[in-house]
KEKE-3310 file (N, C-alpha, C; in steps of 0.2 Angstrom, whole numbers, plus 5000, padded with zeros to 4 digits):
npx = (5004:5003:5011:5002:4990:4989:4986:4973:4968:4968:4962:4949:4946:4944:4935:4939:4942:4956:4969:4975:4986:4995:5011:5022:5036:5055:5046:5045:5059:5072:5077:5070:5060:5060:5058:5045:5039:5040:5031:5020:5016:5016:5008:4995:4993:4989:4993:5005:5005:5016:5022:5033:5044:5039:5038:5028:5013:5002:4988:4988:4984:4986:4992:5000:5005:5014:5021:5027:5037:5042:5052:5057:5064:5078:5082:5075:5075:5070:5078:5083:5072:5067:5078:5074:5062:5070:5079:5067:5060:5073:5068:5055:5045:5033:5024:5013:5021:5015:5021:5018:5013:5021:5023:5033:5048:5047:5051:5061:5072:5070:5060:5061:5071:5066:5056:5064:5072:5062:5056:5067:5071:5059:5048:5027:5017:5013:5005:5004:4998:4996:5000:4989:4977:4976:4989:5000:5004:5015:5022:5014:5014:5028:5026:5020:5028:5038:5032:5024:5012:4999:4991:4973:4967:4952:4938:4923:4919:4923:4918:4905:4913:4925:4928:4928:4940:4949:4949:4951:4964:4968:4978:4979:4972:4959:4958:4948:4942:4937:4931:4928:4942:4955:4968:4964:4951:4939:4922:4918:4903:4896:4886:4885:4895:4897:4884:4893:4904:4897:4892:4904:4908:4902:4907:4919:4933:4941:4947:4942:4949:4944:4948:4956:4946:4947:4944:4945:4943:4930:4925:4930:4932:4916:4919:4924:4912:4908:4919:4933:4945:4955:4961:4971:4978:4980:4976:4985:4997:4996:4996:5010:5015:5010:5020:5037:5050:5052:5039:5034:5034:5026:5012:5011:5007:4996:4986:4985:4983:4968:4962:4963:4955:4943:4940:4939:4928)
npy = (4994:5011:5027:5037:5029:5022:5035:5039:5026:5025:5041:5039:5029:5033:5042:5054:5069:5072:5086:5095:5104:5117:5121:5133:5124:5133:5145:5157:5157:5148:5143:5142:5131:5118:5120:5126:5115:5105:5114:5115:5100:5098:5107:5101:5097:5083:5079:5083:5094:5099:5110:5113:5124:5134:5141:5144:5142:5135:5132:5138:5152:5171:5173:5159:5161:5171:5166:5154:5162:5168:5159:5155:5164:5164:5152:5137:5123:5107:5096:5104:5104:5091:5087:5094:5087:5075:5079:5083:5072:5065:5069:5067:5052:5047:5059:5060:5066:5077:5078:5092:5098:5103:5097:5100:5101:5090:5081:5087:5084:5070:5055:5044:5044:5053:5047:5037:5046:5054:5043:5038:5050:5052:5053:5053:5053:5060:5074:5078:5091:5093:5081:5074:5061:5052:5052:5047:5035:5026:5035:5034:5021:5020:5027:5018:5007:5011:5012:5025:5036:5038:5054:5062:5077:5082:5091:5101:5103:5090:5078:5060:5053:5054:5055:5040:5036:5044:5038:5026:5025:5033:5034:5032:5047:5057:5072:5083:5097:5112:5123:5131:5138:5146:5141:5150:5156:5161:5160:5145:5132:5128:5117:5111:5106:5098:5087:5084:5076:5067:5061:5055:5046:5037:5030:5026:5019:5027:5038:5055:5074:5092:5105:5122:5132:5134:5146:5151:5144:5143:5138:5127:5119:5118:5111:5099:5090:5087:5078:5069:5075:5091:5104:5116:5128:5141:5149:5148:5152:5163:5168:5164:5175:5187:5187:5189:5188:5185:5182:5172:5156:5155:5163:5154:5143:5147:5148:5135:5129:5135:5131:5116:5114:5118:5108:5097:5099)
npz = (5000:4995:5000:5001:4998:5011:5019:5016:5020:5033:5036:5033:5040:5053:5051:5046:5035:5022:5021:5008:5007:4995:4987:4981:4976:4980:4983:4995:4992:4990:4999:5010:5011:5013:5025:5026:5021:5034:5044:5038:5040:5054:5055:5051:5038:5028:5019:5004:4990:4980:4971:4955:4949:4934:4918:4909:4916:4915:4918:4929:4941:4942:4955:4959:4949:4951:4961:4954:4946:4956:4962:4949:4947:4956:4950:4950:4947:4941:4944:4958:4963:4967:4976:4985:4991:4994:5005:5013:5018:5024:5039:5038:5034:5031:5028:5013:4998:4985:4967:4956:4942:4926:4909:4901:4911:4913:4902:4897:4905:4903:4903:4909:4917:4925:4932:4941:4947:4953:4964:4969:4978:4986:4984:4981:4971:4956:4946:4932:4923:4911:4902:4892:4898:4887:4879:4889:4893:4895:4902:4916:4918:4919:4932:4941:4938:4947:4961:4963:4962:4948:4948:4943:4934:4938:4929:4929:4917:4910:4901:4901:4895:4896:4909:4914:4904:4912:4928:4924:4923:4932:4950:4969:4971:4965:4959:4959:4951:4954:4949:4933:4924:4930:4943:4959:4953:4954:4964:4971:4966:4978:4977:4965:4966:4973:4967:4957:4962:4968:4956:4950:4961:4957:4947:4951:4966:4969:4981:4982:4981:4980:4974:4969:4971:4986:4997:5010:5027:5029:5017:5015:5024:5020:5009:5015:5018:5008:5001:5000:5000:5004:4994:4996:4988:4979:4990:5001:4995:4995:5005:5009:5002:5008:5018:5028:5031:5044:5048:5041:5043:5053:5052:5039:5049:5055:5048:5043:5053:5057:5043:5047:5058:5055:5044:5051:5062)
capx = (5000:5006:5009:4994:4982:4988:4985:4968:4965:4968:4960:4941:4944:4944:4929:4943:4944:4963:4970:4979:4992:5003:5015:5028:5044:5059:5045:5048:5067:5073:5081:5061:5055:5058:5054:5037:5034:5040:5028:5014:5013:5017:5001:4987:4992:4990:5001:5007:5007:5024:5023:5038:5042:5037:5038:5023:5010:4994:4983:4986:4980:4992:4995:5003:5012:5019:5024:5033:5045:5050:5055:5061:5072:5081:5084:5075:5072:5067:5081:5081:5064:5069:5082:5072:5059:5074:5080:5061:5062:5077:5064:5049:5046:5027:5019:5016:5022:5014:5023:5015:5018:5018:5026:5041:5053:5050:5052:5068:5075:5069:5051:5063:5075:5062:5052:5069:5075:5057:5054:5073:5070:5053:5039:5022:5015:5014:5001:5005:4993:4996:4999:4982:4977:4977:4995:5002:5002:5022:5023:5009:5018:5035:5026:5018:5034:5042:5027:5021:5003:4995:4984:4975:4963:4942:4933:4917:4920:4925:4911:4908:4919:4933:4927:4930:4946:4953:4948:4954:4972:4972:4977:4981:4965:4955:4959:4941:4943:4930:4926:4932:4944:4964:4968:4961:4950:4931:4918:4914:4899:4895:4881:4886:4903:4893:4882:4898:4908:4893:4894:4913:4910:4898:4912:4928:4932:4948:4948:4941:4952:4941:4953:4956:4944:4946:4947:4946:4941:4920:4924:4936:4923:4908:4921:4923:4905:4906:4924:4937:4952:4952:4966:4972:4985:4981:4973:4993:5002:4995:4998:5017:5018:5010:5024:5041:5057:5053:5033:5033:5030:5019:5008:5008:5004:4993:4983:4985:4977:4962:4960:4961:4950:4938:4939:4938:4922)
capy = (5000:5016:5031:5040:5024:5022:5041:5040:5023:5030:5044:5034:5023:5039:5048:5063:5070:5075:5090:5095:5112:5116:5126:5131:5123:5139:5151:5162:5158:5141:5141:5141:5127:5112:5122:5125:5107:5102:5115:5112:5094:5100:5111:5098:5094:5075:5076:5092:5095:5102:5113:5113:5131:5133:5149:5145:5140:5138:5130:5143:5160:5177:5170:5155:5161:5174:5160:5151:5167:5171:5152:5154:5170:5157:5146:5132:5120:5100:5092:5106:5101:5083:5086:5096:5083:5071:5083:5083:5065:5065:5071:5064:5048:5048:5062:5059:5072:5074:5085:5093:5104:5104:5091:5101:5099:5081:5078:5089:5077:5061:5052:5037:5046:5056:5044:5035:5049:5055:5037:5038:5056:5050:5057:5048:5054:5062:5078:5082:5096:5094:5077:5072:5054:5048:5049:5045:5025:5024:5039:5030:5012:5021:5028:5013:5003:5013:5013:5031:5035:5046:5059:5068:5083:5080:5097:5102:5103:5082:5071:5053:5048:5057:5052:5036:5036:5045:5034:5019:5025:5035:5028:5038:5049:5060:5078:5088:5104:5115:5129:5131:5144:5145:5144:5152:5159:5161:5158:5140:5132:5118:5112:5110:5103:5090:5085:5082:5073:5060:5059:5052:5041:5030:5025:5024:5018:5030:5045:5062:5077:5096:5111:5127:5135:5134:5152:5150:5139:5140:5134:5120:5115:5115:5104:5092:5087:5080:5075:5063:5078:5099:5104:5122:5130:5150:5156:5146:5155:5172:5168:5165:5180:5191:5187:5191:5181:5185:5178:5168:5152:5157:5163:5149:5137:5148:5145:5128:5128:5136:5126:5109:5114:5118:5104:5093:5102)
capz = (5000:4995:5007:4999:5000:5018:5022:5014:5022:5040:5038:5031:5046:5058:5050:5043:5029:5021:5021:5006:5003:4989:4988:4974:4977:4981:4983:4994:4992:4990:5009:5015:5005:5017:5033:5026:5021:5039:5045:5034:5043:5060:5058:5050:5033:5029:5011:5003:4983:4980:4964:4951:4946:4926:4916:4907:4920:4910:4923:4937:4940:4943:4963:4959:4943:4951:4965:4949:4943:4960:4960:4945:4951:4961:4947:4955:4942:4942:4950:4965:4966:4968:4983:4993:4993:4999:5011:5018:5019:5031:5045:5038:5032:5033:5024:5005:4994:4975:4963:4951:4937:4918:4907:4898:4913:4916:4896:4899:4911:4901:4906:4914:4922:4931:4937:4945:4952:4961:4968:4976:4983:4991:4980:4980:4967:4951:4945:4928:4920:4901:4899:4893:4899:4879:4877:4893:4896:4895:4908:4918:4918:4922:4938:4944:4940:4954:4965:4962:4959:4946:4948:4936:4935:4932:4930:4927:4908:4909:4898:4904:4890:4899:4917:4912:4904:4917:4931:4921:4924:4941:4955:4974:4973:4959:4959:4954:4948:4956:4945:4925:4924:4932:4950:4961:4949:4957:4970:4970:4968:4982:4976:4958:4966:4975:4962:4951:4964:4968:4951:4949:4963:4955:4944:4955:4975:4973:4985:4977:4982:4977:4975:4965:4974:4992:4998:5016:5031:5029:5011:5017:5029:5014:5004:5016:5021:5002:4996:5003:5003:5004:4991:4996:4984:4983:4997:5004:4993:4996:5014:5009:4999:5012:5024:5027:5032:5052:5053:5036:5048:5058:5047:5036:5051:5058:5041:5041:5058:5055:5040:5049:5062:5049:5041:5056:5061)
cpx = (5004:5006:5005:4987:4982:4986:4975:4964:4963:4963:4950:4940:4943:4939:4933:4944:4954:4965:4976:4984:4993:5004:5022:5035:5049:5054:5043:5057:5069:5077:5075:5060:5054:5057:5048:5035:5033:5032:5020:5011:5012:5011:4993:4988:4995:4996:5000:5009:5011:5025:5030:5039:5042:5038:5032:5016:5002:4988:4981:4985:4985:4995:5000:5011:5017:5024:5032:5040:5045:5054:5060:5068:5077:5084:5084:5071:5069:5069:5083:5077:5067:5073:5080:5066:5065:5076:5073:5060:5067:5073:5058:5047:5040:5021:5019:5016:5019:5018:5015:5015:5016:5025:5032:5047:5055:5053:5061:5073:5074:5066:5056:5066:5073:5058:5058:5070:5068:5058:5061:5073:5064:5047:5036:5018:5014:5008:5003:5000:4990:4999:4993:4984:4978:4984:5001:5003:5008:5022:5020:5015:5025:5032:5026:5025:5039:5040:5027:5015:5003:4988:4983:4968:4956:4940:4926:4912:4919:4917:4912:4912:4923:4934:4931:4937:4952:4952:4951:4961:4973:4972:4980:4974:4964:4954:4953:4943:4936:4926:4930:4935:4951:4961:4966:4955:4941:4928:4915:4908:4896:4891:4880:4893:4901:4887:4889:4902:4904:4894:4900:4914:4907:4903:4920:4927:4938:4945:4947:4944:4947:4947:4951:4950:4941:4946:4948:4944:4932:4920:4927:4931:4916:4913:4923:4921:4906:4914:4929:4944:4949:4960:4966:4976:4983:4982:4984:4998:5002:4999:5007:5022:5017:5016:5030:5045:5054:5046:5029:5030:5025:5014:5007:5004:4999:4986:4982:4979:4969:4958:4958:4957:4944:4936:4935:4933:4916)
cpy = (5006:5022:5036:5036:5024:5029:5039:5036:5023:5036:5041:5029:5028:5044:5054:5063:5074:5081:5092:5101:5110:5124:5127:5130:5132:5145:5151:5164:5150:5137:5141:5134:5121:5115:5122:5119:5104:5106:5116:5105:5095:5103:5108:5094:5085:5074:5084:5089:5102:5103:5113:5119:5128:5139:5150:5141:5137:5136:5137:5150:5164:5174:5166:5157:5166:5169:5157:5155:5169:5166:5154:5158:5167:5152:5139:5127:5111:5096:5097:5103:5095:5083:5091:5091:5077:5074:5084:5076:5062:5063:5068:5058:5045:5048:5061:5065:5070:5080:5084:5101:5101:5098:5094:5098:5092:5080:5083:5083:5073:5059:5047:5041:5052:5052:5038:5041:5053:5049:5037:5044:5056:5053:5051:5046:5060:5069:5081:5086:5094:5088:5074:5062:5049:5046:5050:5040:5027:5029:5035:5024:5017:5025:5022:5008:5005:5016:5018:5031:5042:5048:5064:5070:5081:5087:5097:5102:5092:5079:5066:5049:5049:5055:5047:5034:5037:5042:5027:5019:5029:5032:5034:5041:5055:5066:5083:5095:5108:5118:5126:5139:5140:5144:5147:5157:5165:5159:5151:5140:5125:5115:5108:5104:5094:5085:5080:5076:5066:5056:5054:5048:5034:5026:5023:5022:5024:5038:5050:5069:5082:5101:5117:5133:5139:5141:5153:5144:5138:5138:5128:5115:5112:5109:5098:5088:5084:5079:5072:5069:5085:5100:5112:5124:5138:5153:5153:5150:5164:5171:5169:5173:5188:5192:5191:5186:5180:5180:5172:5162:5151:5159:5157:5143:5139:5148:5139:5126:5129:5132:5117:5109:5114:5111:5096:5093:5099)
cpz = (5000:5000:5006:5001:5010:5023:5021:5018:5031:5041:5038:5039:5054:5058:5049:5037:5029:5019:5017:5005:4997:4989:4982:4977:4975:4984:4991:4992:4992:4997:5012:5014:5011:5024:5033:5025:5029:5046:5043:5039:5052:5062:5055:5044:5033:5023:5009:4995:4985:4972:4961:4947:4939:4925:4913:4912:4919:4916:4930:4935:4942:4949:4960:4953:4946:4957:4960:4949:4952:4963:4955:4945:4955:4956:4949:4949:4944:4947:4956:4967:4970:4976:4987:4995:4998:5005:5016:5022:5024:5037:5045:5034:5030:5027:5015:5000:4986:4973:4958:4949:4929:4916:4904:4902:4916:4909:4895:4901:4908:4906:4912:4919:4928:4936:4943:4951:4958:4964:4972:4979:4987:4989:4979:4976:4962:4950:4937:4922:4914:4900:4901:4893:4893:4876:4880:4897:4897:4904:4914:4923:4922:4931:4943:4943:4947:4959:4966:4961:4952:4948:4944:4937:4932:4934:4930:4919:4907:4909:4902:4902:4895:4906:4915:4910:4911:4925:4930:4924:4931:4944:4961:4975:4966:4962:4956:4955:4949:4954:4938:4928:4930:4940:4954:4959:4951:4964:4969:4969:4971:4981:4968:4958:4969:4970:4955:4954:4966:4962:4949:4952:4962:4950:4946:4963:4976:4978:4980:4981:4978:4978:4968:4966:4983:4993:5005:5020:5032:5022:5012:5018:5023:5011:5007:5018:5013:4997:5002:5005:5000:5000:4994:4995:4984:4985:5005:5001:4993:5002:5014:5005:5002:5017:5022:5031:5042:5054:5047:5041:5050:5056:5042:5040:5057:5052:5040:5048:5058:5050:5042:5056:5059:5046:5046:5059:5059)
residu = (UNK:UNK:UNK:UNK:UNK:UNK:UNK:UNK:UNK:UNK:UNK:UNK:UNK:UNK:UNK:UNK:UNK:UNK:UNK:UNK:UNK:UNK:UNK:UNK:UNK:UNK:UNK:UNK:UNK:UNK:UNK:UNK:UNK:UNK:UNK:UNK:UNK:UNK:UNK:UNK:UNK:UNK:UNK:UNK:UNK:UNK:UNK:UNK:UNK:UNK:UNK:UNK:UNK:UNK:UNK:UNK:UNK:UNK:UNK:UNK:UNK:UNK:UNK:UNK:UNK:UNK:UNK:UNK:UNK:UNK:UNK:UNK:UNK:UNK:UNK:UNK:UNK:UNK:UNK:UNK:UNK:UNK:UNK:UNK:UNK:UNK:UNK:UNK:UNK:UNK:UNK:UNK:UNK:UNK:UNK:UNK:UNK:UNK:UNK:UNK:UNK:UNK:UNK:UNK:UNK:UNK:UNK:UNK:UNK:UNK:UNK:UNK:UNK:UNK:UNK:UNK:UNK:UNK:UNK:UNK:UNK:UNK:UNK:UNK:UNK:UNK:UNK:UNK:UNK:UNK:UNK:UNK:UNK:UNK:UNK:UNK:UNK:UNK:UNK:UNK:UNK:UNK:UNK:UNK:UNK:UNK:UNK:UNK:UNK:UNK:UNK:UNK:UNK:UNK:UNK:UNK:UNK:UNK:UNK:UNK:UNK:UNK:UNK:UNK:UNK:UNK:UNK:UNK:UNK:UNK:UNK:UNK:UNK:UNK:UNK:UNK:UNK:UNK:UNK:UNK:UNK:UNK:UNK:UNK:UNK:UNK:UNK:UNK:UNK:UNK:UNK:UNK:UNK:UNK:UNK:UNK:UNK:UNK:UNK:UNK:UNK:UNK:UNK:UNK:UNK:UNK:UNK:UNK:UNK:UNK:UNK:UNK:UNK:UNK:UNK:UNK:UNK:UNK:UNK:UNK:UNK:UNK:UNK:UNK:UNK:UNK:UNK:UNK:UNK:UNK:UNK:UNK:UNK:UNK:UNK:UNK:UNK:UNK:UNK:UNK:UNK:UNK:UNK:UNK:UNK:UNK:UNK:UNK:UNK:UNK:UNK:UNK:UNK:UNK:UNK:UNK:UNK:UNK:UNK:UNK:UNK:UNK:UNK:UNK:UNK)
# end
């Protein structure tokens, strides 16, 4: 059992939902990066998506991207990524890390050579935006070879052809996409989120994960009276770009608090 299935599967046996962050690898500076993850878990989070900075970000909204380029001001590319996930891994040996991110800088690095090198640095799973599920088996296969899961994205746009397909090949838990439109981008709607999400469970047992529109902790709380995990990338990243070197921390896991009260609720 994976360290994703075994989070999911603890949490279902406890009556809790999971609590996910993300956050862009380096951003605010790439001397942060593994204190926040240690503090992320410290203050609720069950697993943490662990963005890849990109130049071109097409999925995310201004927050994030701008998260990307002050990553990328840093020079903080794939294999950084990769060693500060190891270097988290020192302290914690637990929580499951996803990356994710766009497909240039894996296909950079080479498909193989990346799915090697995440599996020895301690990633669980994979999240890649813009490889569509139709011509991604090889990628797929090279995760599961080196016990990784995929996860990939269902919106509100996704037919049942596409449910379908993309269920066939996820494994770890099913990423719903709240609203249409970028990151952060809108006001959910929870009753349109719940409808779609019952929907998705008549055809899979895997765990469904809602994000891209949490904004706070009374929206956390609505999404986790009907989903298995609270994905909160944003309203974390604002938090991180609000700060400053002295209360960065503390602010991030006085956020993280909140939310997993909320959620727990």
């Amino acid at each position: 059992m994976s360290r994703i299935q075994t989070v999911f599967s603890s949490l279902k046996a406890n009556n809790k939902k999971a609590l996910i962050p993300y956050i862009t690898a380096g951003d605010p500076h790439p001397k942060h990066t593994v204190s926040i993850l240690h503090t992320l878990v410290a203050s609720g989070a069950d697993m943490i998506e662990l963005g890849i900075p990109f130049s071109d970000p097409m999925a995310d909204g201004p927050v994030i991207q701008r998260a990307s380029e002050r990553a990328l001001k840093h020079k903080v590319g794939l294999k950084i990524v990769l060693e500060m996930v190891q270097e988290f891994r020192q302290k914690d040996t637990k929580t499951p890390i996803i990356l994710m991110g766009y497909a240039n800088p894996i296909e950079a690095m080479g498909m193989e050579k990346f799915t090697q090198a995440a599996k020895a640095a301690g990633v669980d799973g994979v999240l890649t935006v813009d490889y569509p599920p139709e011509e991604c088996k090889d990628f797929i296969a090279g995760l599961q070879v080196n016990g990784m899961d995929s996860i990939f994205l269902l919106s509100p746009t996704s037919d049942a052809a596409r449910v379908d397909l993309i269920v066939n090949q996820a494994s770890g838990f099913l990423y719903y996409v709240s609203l249409k439109g970028v990151t952060g981008a809108a006001n959910l709607d929870i009753d349109e989120v719940k409808a779609r999400v019952a929907g998705i469970r008549t055809k899979t047992d895997l765990p469904i994960g809602v994000g891209f529109g949490v904004k706070d902790a009374a929206t956390a709380k609505k999404v986790a009276a009907i989903a298995d995990a609270v994905v909160v990338g944003s309203r974390m990243v604002v938090a991180i770009e609000q700060s400053n070197e002295d209360n960065l921390l503390s602010n991030i896991s006085q956020l993280m608090q909140e939310l997993r009260t909320a959620i727990d609720a």
